[in-house]
C-alpha positions in Angstrom: 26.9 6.1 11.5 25.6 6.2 15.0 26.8 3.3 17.3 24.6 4.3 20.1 23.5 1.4 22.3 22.2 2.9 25.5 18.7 1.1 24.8 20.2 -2.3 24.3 20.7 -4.8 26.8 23.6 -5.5 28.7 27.1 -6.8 27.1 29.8 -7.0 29.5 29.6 -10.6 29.2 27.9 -10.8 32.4 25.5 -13.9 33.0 22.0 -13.1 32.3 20.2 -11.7 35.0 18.0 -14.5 36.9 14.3 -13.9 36.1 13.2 -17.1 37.8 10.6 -14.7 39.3 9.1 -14.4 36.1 8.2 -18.5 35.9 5.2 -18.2 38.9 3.5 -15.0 36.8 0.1 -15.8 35.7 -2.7 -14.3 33.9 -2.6 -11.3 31.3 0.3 -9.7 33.4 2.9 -11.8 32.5 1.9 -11.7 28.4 2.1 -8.2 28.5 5.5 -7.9 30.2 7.0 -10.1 28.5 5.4 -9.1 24.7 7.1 -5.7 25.4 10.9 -7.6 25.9 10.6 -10.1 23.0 9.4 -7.2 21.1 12.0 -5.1 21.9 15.0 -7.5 20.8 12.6 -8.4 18.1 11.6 -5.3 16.6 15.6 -4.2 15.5 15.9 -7.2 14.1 12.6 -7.1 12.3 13.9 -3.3 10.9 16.9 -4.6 9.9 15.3 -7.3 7.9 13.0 -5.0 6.4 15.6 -3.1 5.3 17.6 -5.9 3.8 14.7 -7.5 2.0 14.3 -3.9 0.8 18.1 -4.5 -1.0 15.9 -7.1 -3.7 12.6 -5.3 -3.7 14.0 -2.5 -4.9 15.4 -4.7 -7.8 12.3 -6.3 -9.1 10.2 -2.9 -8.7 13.5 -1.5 -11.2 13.4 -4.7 -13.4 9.5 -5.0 -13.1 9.9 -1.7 -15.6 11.9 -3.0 -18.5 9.1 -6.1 -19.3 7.8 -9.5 -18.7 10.8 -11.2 -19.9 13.2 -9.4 -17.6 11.8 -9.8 -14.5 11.2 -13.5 -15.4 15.0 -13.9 -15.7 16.0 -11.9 -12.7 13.2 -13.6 -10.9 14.9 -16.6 -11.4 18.6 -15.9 -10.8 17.7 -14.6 -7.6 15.5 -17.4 -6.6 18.8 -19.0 -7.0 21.0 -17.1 -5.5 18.3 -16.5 -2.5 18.3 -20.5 -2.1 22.1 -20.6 -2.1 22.6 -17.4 0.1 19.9 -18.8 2.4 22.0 -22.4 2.6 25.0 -20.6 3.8 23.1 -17.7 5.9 21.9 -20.9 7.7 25.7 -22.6 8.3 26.5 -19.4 9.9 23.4 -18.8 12.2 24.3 -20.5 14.8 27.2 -18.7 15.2 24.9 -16.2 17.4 23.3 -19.2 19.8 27.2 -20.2 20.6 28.3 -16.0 21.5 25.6 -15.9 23.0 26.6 -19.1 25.7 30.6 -17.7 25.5 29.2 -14.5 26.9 27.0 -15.3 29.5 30.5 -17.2 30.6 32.0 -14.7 29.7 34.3 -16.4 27.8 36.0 -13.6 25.2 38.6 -15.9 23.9 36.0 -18.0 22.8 33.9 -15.4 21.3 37.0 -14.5 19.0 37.5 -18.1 17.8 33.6 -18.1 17.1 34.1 -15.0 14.7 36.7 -16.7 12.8 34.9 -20.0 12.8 31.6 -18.1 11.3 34.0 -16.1 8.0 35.8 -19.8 7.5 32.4 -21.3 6.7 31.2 -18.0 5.1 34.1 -18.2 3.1 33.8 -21.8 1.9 29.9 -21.8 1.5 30.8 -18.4 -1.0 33.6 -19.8 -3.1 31.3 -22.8 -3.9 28.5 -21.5 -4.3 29.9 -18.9 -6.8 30.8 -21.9 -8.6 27.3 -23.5 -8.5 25.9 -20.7 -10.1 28.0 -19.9 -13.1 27.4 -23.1 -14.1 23.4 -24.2 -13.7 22.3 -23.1 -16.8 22.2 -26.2 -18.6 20.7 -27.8 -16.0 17.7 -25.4 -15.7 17.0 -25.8 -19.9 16.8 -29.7 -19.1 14.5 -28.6 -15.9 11.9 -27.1 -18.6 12.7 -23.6 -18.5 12.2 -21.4 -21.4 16.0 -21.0 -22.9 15.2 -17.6 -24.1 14.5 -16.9 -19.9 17.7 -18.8 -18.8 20.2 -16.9 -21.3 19.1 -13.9 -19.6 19.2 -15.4 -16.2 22.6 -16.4 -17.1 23.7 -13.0 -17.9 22.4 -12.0 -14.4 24.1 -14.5 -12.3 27.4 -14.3 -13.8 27.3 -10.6 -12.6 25.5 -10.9 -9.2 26.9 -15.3 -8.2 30.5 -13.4 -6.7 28.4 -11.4 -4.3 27.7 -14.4 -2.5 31.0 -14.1 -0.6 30.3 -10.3 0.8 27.1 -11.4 1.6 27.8 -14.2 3.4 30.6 -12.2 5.2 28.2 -9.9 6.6 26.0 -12.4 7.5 28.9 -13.7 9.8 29.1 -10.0 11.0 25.2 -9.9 11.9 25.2 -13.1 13.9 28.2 -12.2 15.6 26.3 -8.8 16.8 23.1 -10.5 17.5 24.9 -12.8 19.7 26.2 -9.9 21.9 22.5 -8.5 21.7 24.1 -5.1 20.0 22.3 -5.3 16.6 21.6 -1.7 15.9 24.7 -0.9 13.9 23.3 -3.5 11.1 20.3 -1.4 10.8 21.7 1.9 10.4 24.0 0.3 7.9 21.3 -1.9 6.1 19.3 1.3 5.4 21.8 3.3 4.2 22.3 0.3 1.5 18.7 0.8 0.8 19.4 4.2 -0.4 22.7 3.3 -2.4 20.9 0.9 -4.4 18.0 2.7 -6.0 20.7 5.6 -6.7 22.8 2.7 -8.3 20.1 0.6 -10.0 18.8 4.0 -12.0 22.5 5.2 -12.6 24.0 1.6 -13.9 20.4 1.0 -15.9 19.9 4.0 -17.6 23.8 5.7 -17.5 23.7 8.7 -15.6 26.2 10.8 -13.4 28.7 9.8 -16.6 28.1 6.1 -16.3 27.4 3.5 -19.2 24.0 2.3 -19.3 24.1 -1.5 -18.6 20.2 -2.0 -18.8 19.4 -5.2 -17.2 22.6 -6.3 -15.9 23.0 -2.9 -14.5 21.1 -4.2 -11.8 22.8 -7.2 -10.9 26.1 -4.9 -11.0 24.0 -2.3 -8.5 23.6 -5.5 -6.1 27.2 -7.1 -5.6 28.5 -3.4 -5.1 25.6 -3.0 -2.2 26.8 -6.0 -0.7 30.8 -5.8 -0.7 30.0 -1.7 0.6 27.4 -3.0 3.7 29.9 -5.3 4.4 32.8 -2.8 4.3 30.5 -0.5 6.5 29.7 -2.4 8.8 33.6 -3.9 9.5 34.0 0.1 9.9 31.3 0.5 12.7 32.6 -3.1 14.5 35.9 -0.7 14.8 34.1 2.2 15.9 32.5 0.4 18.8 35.1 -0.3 21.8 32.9 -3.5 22.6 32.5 -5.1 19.4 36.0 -4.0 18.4 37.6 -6.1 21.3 36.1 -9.2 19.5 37.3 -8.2 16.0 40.7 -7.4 16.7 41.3 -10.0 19.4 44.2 -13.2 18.0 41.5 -15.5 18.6 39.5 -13.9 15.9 42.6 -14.6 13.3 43.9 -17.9 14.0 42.3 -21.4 13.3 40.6 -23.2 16.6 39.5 -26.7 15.5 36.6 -27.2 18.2 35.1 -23.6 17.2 35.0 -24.3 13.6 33.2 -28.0 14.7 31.1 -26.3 16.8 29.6 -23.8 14.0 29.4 -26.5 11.7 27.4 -29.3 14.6 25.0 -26.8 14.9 24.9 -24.7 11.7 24.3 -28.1 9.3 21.1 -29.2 10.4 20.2 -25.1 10.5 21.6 -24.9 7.4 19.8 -27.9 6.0 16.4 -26.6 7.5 16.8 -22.9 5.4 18.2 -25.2 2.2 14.5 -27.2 2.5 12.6 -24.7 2.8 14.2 -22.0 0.1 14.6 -25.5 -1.8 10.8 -25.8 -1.5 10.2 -22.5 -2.5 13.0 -23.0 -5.6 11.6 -26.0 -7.1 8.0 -25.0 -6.9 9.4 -21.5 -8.8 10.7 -24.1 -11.4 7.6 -25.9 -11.9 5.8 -22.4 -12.8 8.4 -21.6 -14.6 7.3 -24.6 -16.9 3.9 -23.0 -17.3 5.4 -19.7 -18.8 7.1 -16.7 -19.0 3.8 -14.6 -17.7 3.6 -17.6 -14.2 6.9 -16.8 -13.9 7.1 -13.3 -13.8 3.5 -13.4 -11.6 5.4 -15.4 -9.2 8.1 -13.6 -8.9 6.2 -10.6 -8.0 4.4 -12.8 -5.8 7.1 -14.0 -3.6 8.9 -10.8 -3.5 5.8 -9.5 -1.6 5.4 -12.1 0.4 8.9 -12.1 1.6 8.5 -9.0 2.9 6.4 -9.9 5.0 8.3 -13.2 6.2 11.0 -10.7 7.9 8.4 -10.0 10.9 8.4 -13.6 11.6 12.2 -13.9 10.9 12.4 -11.3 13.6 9.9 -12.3 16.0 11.9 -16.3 15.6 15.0 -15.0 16.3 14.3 -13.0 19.3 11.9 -16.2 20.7 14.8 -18.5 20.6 17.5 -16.6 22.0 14.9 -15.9 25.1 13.7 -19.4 25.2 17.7 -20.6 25.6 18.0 -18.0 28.5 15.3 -19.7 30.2 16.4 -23.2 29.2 19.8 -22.1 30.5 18.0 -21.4 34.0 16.3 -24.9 33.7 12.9 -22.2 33.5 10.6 -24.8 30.7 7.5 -23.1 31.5 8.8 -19.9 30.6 10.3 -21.2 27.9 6.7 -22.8 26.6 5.1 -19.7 27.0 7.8 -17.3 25.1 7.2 -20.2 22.3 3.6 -19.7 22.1 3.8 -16.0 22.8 5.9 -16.0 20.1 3.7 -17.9 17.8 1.2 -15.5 19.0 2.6 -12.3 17.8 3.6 -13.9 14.1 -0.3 -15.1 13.6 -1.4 -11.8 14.6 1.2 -9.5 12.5 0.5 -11.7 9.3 -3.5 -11.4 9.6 -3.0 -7.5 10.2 -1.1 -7.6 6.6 -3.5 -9.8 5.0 -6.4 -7.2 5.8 -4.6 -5.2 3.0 -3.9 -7.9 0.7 -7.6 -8.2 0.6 -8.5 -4.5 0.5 -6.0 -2.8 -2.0 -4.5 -5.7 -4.2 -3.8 -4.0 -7.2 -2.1 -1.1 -5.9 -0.1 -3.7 -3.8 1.2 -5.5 -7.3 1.6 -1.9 -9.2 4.4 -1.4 -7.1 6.1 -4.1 -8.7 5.5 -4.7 -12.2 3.2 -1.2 -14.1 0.1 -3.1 -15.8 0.4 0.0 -18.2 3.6 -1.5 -19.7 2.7 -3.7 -23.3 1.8 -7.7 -21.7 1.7 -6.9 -18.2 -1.7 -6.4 -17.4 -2.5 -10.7 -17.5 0.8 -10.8 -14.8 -0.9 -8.3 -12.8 -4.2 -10.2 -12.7 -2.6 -13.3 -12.2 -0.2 -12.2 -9.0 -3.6 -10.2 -7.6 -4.9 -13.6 -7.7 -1.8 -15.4 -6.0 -2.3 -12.4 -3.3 -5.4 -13.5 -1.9 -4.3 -17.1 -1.8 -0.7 -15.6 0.0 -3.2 -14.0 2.4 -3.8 -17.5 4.1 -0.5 -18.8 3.1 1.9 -16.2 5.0 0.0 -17.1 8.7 1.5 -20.6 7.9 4.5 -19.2 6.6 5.3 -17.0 9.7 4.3 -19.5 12.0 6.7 -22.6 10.4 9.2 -19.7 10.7 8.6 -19.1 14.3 8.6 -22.9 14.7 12.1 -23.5 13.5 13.5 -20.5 15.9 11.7 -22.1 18.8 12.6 -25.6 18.4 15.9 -24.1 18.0 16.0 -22.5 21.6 14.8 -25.6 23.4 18.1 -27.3 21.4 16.4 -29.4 18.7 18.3 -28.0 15.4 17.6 -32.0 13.1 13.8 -31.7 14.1 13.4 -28.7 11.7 14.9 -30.0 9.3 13.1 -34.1 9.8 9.8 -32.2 9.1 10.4 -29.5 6.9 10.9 -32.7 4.7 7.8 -34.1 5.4 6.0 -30.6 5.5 7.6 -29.4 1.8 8.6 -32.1 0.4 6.3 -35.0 1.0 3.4 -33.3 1.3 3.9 -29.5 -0.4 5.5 -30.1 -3.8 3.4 -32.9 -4.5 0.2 -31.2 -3.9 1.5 -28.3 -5.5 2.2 -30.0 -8.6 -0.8 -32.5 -8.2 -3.0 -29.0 -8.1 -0.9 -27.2 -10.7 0.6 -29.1 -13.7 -1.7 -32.6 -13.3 -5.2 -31.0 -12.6 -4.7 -28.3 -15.4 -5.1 -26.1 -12.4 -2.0 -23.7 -13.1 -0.3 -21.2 -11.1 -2.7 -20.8 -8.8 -2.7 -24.2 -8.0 0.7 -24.5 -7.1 0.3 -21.8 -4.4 -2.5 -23.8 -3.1 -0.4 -26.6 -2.6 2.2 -24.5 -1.5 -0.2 -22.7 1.6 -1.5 -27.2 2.1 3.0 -27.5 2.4 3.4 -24.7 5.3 0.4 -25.3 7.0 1.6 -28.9 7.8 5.0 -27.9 8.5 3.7 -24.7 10.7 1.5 -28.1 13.1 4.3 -30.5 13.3 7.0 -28.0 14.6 4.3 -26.7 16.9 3.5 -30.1 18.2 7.0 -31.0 18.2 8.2 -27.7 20.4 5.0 -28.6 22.9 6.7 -32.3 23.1 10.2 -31.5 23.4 9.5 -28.3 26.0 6.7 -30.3 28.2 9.9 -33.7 28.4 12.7 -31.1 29.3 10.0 -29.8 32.0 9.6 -33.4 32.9 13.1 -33.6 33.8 14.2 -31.1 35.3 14.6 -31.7 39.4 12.0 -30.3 41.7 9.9 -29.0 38.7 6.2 -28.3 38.7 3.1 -29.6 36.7 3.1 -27.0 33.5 -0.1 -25.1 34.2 -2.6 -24.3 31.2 -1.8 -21.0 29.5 -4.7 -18.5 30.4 -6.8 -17.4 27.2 
């Protein structure tokens, strides 16, 4: 695998250069330059998403073969195994935000004891989360869920639940390299596991190449051998690269350091509890369509496989705003940092109405991918999900732009805000309205994605307000600062 990194920037460890210049640019100029550099840390990272998201569409499209009650089941385990994975993706992620301060200090020992830090939590988050899902099932019959679609969701996870820990591990891995700005290895690697899994889901499902045919559960096998291999791969590139490898192999990466470990877990909670309310959201609205029936369930699950694909760009494009809105915080540069935030913003609302445009104008082909309405009971879960579609159409600008929210808020150094309104946004306003809409006005599946697009788009406003606040008082305070101008349509 290529480790290449001549177009990345720099990672010596020197401080970042000073582009206080950049602060007095007006007009057009200044949106265009600096498009092309967010993009450009964005755009790797909105590959390697791709390509990971890839890992579980490839599942349903296999599963989406075998029948309604299949993809029901697997739609559910990995609704929670996404939630939980998400949870401890979120303790971890600020793993990258802290390398990225040790290296603009330049600070190596510190980066090491980071590393460690981020596979002690990984490690913890895995064992118990492993746990947590071996033994739900009971709970989820009591929640309403058909039995008939838990038994088989139970078969699922107690393949798939021990690949949290690998996961999680190369989660660690991926923050660590985002924080040092070198994160083209992932993608090379995540792509490749693209590739292994299709090969894998057909051999293990239908025993080929001398193989037992494992049917449904084939899949779930397919899935915790892509993740313990990406992660093995990608500990074999970290060696190959004489940067990264320093890190890896340094003693501080294989000792305990109290204040790293703290430091991961300060400012991974309140990340962590932000991604836990918002998969939660996401989770408990999949349980209350899961009440209405096997066909909802399966119609969602197509739904939100489709619609997470499309999350990625605005995973990408938050993560690349954040970490160049704490460069400029770092400079005390607040109007730079309020316009990467909007510009940001800008980018998700545009990329998400570009996708919708097909949403609206080739539906059913989009869903066909997923789930063949040639296959006995399938057609009334295709015509559902084209339905949820053209809802999803509004609902993913929202989406993408509470996404962005969180990464900007992050950058400015408010990590507890997220998570304050994502339980107002979801939770006070979004479930209720989605089961208000759904189970109590008889309005079904369709609508609990309503109240689900009324959820974001009242999370997606109060981050945005609250990053315009926060920004405009750090502005406020810094010494010698001038008014913030009005950003030029």
């Amino acid at each position: 695998m290529s480790t290449d990194t001549t177009d990345t920037p720099d990672t010596t460890g020197a401080p970042a250069p000073n582009r206080a210049e950049e602060t007095g640019a007006t007009g057009a100029a200044w949106w265009v330059k600096n498009s092309r550099t967010l993009l450009k840390l964005a755009l790797p990272l909105i590959l390697t998403n791709f390509a990971y998201v890839a890992l579980t569409t490839v599942d349903i499209v296999m599963l989406g073969r075998l029948g309604a009650l299949e993809i029901a089941a697997a739609g559910l385990a990995l609704a929670l195994f996404n939630q939980l994975r998400t949870t401890g993706t979120g303790l971890v992620t600020g793993v990258s935000n802290l390398v990225a301060e040790a290296r603009v200090r330049d600070d190596r020992e510190r980066i090491g004891a980071l590393l460690f830090a981020g596979f002690f939590w990984a490690t913890v988050c895995g064992v118990l989360f492993c746990a947590g899902l071996l033994l739900i099932g009971p709970l989820l019959v009591l929640l309403g869920q058909d039995p008939a679609v838990v038994d088989k969701a139970g078969e699922f996870l107690m393949v798939l639940a021990p690949g949290m820990l690998p996961c999680l591990w190369f989660q660690t891995l991926r923050h660590f390299t985002t924080g040092l700005k070198r994160p083209g290895p992932l993608l090379a690697i995540t792509l490749v596991s693209v590739g292994v899994t299709v090969a894998l889901n057909h051999a293990l499902m239908y025993g080929e190449f001398g193989l037992p045919a494992f049917g449904f559960v084939g899949v779930a096998i397919a899935t915790v051998t892509v993740f313990l291999l990406s992660f093995l791969a990608f500990v074999v590139v970290i060696l190959r690269d004489a940067v990264l490898r320093s890190y890896l192999l340094s003693p501080a990466a294989r000792r305990w350091d109290g204040d790293a470990v703290r430091s991961v877990w300060r400012l991974g909670l309140p990340i962590s509890g932000t991604y836990a309310s918002e998969a939660g959201f996401f989770s408990v609205l999949t349980l209350v369509i899961g009440s209405l029936g096997a066909d909802a369930l399966a119609a969602q699950t197509v739904l939100n496989q489709i619609v997470y694909i499309v999350f990625m760009i605005s995973a990408g494009l938050s993560h690349a705003a954040s970490i160049h809105i704490s460069e400029a915080g770092g400079r005390n540069d607040y109007a730079t940092a309020r316009r990467t935030g909007l510009l940001g913003t800008a980018w998700g609302v545009i990329a998400t109405l570009a996708v919708a445009t097909l949403y609206l104008a080739i539906p059913e082909p989009l869903v066909s991918l997923f789930i063949s309405a040639e296959h006995a009971g399938n057609a009334d879960i295709v015509a559902l999900t084209v339905t949820g579609l053209m809802i999803a159409a509004l609902m993913q600008v929202f989406d993408a732009t509470q996404n962005i929210g969180n990464g900007i808020l992050r950058g400015v150094g408010d990590t507890a805000g997220p998570f304050r309104i994502s339980l107002v946004g979801y939770w006070l306003i979004g479930l209720p309205a989605g089961y208000l809409l759904g189970v109590t006005a008889d309005g079904g599946v369709e609508g609990v994605w309503v109240g689900q697009t009324i959820g974001l788009a009242a999370t997606a406003a109060l981050l945005l307000a609250a990053f315009l606040r926060r920004v405009g008082r750090l502005h406020r305070e810094t010494p010698g600062a001038p008014d913030l101008e009005p950003e030029p349509s």
